[in-house]
C-alpha positions as CSV (number, residue, x, y, z in Angstrom):
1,X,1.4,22.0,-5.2
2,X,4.3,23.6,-6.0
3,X,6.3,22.5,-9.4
4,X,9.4,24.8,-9.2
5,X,11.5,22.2,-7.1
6,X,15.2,23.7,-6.9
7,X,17.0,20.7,-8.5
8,X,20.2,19.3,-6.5
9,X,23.1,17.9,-8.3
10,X,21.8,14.1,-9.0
11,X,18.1,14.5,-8.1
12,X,15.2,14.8,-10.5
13,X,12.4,17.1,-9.8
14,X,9.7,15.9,-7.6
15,X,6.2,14.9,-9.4
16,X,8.7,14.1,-13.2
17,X,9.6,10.8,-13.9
18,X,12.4,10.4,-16.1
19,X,14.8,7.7,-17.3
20,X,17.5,9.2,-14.8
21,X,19.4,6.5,-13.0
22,X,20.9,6.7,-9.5
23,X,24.0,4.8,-8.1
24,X,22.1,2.5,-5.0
25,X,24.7,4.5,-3.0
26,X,22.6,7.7,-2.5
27,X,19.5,6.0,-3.1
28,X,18.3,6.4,0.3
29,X,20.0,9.7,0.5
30,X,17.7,11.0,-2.3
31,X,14.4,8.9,-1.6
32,X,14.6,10.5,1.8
33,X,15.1,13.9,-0.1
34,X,11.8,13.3,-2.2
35,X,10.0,12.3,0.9
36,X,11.0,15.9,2.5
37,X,10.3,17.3,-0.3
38,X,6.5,16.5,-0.8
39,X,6.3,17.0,3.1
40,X,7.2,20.5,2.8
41,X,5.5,21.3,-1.0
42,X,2.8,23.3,-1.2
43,X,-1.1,20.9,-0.2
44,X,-4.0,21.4,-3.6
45,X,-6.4,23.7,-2.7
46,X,-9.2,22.5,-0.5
47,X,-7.2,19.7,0.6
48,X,-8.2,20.6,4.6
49,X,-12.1,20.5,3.2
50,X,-11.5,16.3,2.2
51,X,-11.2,15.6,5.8
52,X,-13.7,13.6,7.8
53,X,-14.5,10.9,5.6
54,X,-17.7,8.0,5.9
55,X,-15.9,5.3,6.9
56,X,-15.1,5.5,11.0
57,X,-12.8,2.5,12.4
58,X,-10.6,1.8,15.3
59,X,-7.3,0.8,13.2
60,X,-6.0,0.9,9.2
61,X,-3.4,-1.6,7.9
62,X,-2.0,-0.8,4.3
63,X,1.1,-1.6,2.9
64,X,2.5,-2.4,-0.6
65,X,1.7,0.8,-2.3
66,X,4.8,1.1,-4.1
67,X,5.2,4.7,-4.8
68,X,7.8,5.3,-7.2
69,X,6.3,2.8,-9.8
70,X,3.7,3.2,-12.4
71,X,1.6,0.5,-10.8
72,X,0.8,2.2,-7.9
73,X,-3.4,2.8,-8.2
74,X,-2.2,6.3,-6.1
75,X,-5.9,8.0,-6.7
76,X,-7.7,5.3,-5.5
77,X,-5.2,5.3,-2.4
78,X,-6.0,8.8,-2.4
79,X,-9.7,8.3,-2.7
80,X,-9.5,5.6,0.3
81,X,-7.8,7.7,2.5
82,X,-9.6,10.4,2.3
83,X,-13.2,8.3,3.1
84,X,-11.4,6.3,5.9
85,X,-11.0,8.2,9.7
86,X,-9.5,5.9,12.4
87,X,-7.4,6.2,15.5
88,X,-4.4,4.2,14.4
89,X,-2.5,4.3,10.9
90,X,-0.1,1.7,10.6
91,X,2.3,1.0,6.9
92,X,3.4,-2.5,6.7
93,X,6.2,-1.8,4.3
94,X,6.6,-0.9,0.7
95,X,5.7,1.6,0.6
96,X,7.9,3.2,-1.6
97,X,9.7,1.3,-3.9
98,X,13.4,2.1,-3.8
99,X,14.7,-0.8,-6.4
100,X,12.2,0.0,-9.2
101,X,13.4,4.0,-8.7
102,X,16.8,2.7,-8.8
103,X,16.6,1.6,-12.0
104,X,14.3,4.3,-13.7
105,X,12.7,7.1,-11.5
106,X,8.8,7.8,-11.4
107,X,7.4,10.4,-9.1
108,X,4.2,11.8,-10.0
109,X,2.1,14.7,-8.2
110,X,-0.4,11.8,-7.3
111,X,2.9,10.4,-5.5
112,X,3.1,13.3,-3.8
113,X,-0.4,13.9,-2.7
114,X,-0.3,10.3,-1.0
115,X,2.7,11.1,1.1
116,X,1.1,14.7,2.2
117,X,-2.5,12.8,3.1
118,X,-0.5,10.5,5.1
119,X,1.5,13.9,6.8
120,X,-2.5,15.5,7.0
121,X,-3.6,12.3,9.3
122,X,-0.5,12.3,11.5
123,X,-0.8,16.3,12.5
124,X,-5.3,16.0,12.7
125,X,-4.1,13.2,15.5
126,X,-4.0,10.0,14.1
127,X,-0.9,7.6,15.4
128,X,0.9,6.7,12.2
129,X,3.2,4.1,12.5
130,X,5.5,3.0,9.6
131,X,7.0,-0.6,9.5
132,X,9.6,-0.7,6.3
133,X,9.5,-4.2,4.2
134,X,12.0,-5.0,1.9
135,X,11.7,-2.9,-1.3
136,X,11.9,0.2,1.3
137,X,14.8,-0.9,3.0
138,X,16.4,2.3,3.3
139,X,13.8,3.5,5.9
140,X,15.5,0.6,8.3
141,X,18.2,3.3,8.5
142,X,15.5,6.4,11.0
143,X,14.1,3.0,13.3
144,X,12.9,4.7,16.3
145,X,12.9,7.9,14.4
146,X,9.7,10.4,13.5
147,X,9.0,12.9,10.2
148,X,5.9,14.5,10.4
149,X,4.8,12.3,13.2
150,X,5.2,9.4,11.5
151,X,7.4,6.6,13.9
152,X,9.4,4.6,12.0
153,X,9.9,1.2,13.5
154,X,11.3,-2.3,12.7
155,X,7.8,-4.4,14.0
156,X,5.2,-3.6,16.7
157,X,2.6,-5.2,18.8
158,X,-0.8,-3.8,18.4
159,X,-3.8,-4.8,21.3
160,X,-7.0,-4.9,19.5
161,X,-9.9,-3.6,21.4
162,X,-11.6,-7.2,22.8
163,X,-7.6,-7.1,23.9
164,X,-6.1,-9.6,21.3
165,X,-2.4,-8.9,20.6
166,X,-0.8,-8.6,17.3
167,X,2.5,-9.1,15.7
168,X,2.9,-6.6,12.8
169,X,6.0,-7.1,10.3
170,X,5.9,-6.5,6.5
171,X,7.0,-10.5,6.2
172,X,9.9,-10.2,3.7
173,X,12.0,-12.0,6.6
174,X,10.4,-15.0,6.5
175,X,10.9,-14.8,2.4
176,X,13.1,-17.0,1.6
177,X,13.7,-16.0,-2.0
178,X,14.3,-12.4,-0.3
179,X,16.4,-14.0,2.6
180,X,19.2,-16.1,0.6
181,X,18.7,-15.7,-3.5
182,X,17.9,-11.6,-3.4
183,X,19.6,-11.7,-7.0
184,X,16.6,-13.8,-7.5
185,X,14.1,-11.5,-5.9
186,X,15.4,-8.5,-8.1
187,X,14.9,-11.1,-11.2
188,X,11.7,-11.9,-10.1
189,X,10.5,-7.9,-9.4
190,X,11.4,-6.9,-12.7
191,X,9.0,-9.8,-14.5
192,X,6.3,-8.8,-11.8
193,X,6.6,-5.4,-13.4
194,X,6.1,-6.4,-16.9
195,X,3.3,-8.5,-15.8
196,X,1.8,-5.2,-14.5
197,X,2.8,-3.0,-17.5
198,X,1.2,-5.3,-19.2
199,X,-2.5,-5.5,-17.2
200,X,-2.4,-2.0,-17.8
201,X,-3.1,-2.7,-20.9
202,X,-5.8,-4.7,-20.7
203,X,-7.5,-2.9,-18.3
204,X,-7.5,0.4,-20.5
205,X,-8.9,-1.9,-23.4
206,X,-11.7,-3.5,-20.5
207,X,-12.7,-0.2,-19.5
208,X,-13.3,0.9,-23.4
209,X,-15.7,-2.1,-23.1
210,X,-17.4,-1.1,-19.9
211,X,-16.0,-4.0,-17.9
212,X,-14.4,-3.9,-14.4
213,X,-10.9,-3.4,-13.4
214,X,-9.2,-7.4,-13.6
215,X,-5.8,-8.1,-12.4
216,X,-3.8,-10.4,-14.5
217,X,-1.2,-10.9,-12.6
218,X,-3.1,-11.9,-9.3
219,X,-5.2,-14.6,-11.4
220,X,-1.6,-15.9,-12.7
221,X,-0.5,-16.7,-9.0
222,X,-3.4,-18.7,-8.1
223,X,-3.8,-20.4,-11.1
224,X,0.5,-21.3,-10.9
225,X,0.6,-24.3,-7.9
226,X,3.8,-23.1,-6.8
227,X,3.1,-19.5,-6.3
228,X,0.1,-20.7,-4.4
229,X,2.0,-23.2,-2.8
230,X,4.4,-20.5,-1.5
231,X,2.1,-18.6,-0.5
232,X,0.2,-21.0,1.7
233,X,4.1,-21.9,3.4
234,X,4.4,-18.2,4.1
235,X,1.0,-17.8,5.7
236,X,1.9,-21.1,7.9
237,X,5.3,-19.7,9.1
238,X,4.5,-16.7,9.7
239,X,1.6,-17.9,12.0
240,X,4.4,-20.4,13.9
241,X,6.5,-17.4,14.4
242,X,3.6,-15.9,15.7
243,X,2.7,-18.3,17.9
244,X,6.5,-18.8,19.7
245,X,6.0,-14.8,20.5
246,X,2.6,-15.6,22.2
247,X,0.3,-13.3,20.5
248,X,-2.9,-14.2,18.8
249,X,-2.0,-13.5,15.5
250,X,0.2,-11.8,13.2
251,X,-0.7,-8.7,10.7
252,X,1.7,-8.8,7.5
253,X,2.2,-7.5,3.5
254,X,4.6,-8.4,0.9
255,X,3.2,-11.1,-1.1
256,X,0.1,-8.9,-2.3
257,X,-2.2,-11.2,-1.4
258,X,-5.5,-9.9,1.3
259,X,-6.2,-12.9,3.8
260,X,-7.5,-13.3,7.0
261,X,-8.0,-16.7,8.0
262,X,-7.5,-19.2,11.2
263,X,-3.9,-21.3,11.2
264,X,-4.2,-23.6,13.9
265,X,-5.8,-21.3,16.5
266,X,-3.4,-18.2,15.4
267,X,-5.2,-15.3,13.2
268,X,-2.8,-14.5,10.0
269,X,-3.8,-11.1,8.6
270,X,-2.7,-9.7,5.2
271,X,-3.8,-6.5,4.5
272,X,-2.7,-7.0,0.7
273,X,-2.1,-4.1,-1.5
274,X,-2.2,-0.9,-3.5
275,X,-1.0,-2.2,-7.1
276,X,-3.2,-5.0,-7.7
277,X,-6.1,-5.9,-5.1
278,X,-6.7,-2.4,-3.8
279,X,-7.4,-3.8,0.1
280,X,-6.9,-2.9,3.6
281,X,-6.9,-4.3,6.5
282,X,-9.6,-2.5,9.1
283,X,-10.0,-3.0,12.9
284,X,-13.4,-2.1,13.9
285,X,-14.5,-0.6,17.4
286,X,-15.4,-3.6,19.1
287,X,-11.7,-5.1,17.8
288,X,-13.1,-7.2,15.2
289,X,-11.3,-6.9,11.6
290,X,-11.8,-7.2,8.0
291,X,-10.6,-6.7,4.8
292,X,-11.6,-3.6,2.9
293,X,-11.6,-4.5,-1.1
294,X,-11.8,-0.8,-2.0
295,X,-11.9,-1.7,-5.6
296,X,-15.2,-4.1,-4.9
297,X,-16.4,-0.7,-3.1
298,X,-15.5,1.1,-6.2
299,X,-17.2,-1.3,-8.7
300,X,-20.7,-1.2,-6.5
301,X,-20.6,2.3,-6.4
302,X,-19.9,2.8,-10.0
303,X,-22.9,0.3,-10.4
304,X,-25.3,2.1,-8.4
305,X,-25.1,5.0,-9.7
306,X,-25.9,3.6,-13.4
307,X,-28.6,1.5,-12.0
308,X,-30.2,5.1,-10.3
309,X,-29.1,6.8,-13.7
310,X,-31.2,4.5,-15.5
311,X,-34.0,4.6,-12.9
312,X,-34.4,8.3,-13.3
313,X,-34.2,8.4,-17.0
314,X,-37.1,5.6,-16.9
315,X,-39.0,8.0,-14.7
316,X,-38.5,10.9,-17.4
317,X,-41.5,11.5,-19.5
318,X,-41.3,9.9,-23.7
């Protein structure tokens, strides 16, 4: 990919991060800039060769992947993406985070390589459809627009295959910390970011010791009662809302947490995220879904292949 970027006044370099700072003004102006940018840059050789990956379904939720921050796990995005084939691509918001790159801005090749694969699916034929949340806000400007083939739209309603409908938003409306304290919400981003800073860490440390990838700040919210307790209102009014627009369920983001559970005879889908769980949310052929936990997929892997490396040294004469 190509690294000689011509630099504009007040725009980095794509694929640099730096401790450059711009005014929320142009923020958009230049997110949308970078976007452009890494649609037009120049794909890794023998990027056409990854297509046609093992994993064959119907529909793919993701949302949450925060590009522009240091938390976002972008090669196992990468690695997902390229193993997962289906008809229908939608991104429930967040996916790039405009207020952490308003503060300090991060924009790594890996960055890049995610917003290209997304391009790749759109022009080999899969719909992509791109529902901005709240930390992407700027993208609410192109509604009803396309770049690349990607539609941008405000929410949609998807018809599964046994011919269930779906609402899909990213959720931050029904935030209410978002909704009427956002002073609070940027308060609350920037100790979710420490949190994260600091899991990665730990996890560098675990995998010295050989042990798994563990998110810290995902045990904190279930062990705090009122971040659980917030999440189980969200869930609940999200599902009413649901339920007044006559669907069968609703498909969501935002609070990073995967569920797919039964409120009161209305399905509420989260498809999670790309910074802590690693999930997605998959609709299969005969309309059925599930969540993907990519990093579970990752871990058994990893397993199996020691468990057959050990088998064949076993086998290997003393």
């Amino acid at each position: 990919m190509a690294a000689d970027y011509r630099r504009s006044p007040g725009r980095p370099p794509v694929g640099r991060s730096s401790s450059f700072h711009p005014a929320p003004a142009t923020c958009g102006a230049m997110l949308t800039d970078t976007l452009m940018a890494a649609a037009v840059s120049q794909e890794p050789p023998g990027a056409e060769a990854e297509e046609g990956g093992s994993i064959r379904v119907r529909t793919v939720w993701i949302s949450d992947l925060h590009l522009g921050t240091p938390g976002c796990q972008a090669r196992a995005l990468l690695d997902f993406l390229r193993e997962v084939e289906c008809e229908q691509l939608f991104l429930v918001g967040d996916i790039v985070d405009g207020w952490q790159l308003r503060r300090s801005w991060y924009w790594p090749q890996a960055h890049n390589d995610v917003v290209q694969k997304l391009l790749r699916k759109a022009r080999k034929g899969t719909r992509v459809i791109y529902v901005p949340g709240n930390h992407d806000e700027f993208a609410r400007k192109y509604l009803q627009h396309s770049f690349g083939g990607i539609e941008v739209a405000h929410e949609w309603i998807h018809e599964t295959a046994d011919g269930r409908k779906f609402w899909i938003t990213h959720g931050d409306l029904f935030d209410g910390v978002i909704q009427h304290a956002k002073w609070l919400a940027y308060v609350g981003d920037s100790l979710y970011e420490f949190t994260l800073k600091l899991n990665r860490h730990l996890n560098s440390m675990r995998a010295r010791l050989g042990l798994p990838y563990w998110s810290l700040s995902n045990y904190l919210k279930l062990k705090v009662k009122r971040a659980v307790s917030f999440i189980s209102e969200f869930e609940e009014a999200l599902a009413r809302e649901a339920r007044k627009r006559g669907v069968n369920g609703v498909i969501c983001g935002h609070i990073h947490h995967a569920e797919l559970r039964d409120i009161d005879g209305i399905t509420y889908a989260n498809d999670g995220d790309w910074v802590e769980s690693l999930t997605a949310l998959v609709e299969h052929a005969d309309g059925h879904l599930e969540i993907l936990d990519w990093a579970e997929r990752q871990r058994s892997g990893a397993e199996q292949d020691a468990a057959q490396a050990l088998a064949a040294a076993m086998r290997q004469p003393a």
